[in-house]
Every structure is written in C-alpha cells, then in structure tokens.
N, C-alpha and C positions, 0 to 999 in steps of 0.2 A: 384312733383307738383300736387296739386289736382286739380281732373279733372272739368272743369265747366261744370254746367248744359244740357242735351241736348239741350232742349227747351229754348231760350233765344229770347228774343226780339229784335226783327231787329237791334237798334240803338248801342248794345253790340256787335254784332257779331264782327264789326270790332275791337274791341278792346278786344276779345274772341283770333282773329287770330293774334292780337301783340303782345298777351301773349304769346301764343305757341311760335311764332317766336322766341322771345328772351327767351325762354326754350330750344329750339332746339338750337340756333344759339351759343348758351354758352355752352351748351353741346357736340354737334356734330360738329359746326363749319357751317357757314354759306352754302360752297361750297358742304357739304355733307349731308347737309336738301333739300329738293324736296318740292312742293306745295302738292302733296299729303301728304308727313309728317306734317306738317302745319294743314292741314284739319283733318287728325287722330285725333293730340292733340287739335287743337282747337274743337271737335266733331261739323265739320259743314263739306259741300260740299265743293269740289274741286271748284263748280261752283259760291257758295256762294264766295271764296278767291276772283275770276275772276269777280264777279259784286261790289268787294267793293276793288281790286289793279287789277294794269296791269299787274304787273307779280312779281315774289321772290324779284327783285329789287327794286321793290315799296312798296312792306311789310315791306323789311330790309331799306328805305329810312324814312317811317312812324314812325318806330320805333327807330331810329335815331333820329330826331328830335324831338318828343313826348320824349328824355329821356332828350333832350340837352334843349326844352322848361320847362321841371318841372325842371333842375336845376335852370336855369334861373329864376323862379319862384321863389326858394328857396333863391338866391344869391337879389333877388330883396326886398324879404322879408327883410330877414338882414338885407340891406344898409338902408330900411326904419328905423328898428329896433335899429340900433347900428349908434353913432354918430362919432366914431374916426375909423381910419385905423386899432388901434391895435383891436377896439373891434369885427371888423369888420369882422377880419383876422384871429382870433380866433374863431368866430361864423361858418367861414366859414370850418373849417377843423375839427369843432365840428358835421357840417352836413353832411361833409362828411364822417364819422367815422360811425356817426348813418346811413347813406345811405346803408354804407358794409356792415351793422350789417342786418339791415332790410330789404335788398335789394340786396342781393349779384348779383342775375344776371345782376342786369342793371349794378352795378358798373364794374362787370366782363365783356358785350359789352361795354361798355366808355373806359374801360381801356385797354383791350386785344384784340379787334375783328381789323380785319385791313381795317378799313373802308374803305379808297383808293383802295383796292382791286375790293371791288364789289359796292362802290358808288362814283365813281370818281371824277362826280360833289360836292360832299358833301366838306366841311371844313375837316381837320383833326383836331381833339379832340383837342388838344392844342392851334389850332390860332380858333377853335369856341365860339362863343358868352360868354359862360360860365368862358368859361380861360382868355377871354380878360377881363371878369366884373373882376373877381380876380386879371389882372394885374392892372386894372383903381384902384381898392381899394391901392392897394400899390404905385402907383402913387401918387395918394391923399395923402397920407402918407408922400411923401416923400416933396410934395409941403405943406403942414402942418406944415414942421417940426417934423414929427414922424420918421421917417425913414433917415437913411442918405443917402444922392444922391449918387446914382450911376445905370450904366443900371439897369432898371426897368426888365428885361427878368431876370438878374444875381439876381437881390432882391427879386422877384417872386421865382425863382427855390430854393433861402437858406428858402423863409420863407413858402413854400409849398412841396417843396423836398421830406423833410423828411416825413413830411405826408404819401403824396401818393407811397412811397414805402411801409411803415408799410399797407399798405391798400394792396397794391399787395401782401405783405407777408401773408396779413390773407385770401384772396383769395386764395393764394397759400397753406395756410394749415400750416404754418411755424410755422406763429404767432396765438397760441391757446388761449392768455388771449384776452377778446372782446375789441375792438378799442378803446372806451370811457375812458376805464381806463387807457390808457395811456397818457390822451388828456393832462392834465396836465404839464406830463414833457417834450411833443412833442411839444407844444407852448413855452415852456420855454425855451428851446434850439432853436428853431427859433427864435422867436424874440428878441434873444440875441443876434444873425447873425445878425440882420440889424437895431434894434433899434437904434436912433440917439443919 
C-alpha cells in the first residue's frame, strides 16, 4: 500500500485511518491490528485515531459502512441507469467484477471479514442494504415477467451465486485471468437459471 503523505489536512485524516484500517484488517485480521498499528500505517497519532473514533470498533464500524454506502452508490447508480432486471443484473456483477479488480481489499472485508464478530450491531453483508437492492432488482424482474417466480432468496443466489464465488476465487488467487473477461459467460449461465 502506498504510504500517505505525512502532512495532510485535518478533513483527510479520518479517511487517512480507514484506509489503514482496511489495509491491516484484510491483512492481519481485524483481532490482530491494535490502534497503534492503525496510526503507524495511517502516519498520524494514536491521539489523532482517538479525536476522530472511540475506539478499533468504531474505525472497523466507519469502514463498514463507508464500503456498504459506496456500493449502495453504485447499485443506485445502475438502477437509475439500466431499465429492465436483466440489464440491471448484469450491470451489477459487471461492478462487482471491476470492484475486485480495482479494489481487492474492500471486496476482500465485504466478503471475508466476519463482521458479527467484532461489530454485532451491524447487518451481516448478505441481509445489508446492498444485497437487499440486488434481491428488490430480481424481484422487479420477476414481477415484470423477466424472471420466473419462485423464492426471490433461491433466484437471487442462481443469478449472483455464481459471480461471487469466481470473485472469492480471484481473491483467493485461484482464478489468475482478471474478473471482466469472464463476465460474458458468467451472466450467461445465470440468467439462463432464472430467466422466464
């Protein structure tokens, strides 16, 4: 990770210490990052962490949402952007493809870190805002006539399933060719599962 500036202006700071966070937190593991590791990598005070969270659980709480809000963002985008479920649905596992590509740590806390652990209060990834907008798109679909009825969780899992595994895989190191070029045949085999 390259290092950021020492000198930054107050209104970065906090967003100086999310980065670290989720540097360490995908690396090390939440339970084995300390606030002074935090401070190292973010090059600010332990004191600076302390006047802008209450404590590691508020850092890893910040950054939590900050990653579940810019999906949100993204997924908001698209729904504006794309008029039907299929294009919808497709837009969406095309962002998430480029997400791992360009963004492996967040994709790596969303997808691996075990929130529930150390932020109780929090949603788990799968019933948070994000996954529900993904299951309302397939919903839509099926109340459209794009999609055939049946549980929306079951038509959700065939037509994102497969995705988010190849995405674990390239986080995992498995899969060496980059996400995008597979998008093609990975939408093709999904929405072959549930199209109506």
């Amino acid at each position: 990770m390259a290092r950021p500036p020492a000198n930054v202006p107050p209104g970065q700071v906090r967003e100086k210490i999310i980065v670290a966070a989720l540097h360490l937190f995908t690396r090390r593991g939440y339970f084995n990052t300390s606030v002074p590791d935090m401070a190292r990598t973010a090059r600010v005070s332990v004191g600076s962490i302390y006047h802008h969270f209450k404590d590691k659980e508020d850092v890893a709480r910040a950054l939590y949402l900050s990653l579940m809000d810019g999906m949100q963002g993204e997924l908001s985008r698209i729904a504006e952007s794309q008029a039907t479920a299929r294009d919808r649905c497709r837009a969406v596992i095309a962002m998430l493809f480029e997400l791992t590509e360009s963004s492996r740590d967040a994709m790596d806390f969303m997808l691996y870190a075990k929130h529930r652990e150390f932020l109780p209060g929090e949603r788990p990834v799968c019933s948070s805002r994000p996954f529900e907008t993904m299951r309302d798109f397939v919903q839509q679909g099926m109340d459209r006539g794009e999609i055939r009825h049946m549980d929306v969780m079951v038509a959700s899992a065939c037509l994102f399933g497969g995705a988010l595994r190849l995405i674990t895989a390239r986080l995992d190191g498995v899969l060496a060719e980059p996400l995008p070029d597979k998008l093609d045949l990975v939408w093709e085999c999904a929405w072959r599962s549930i199209a109506a």
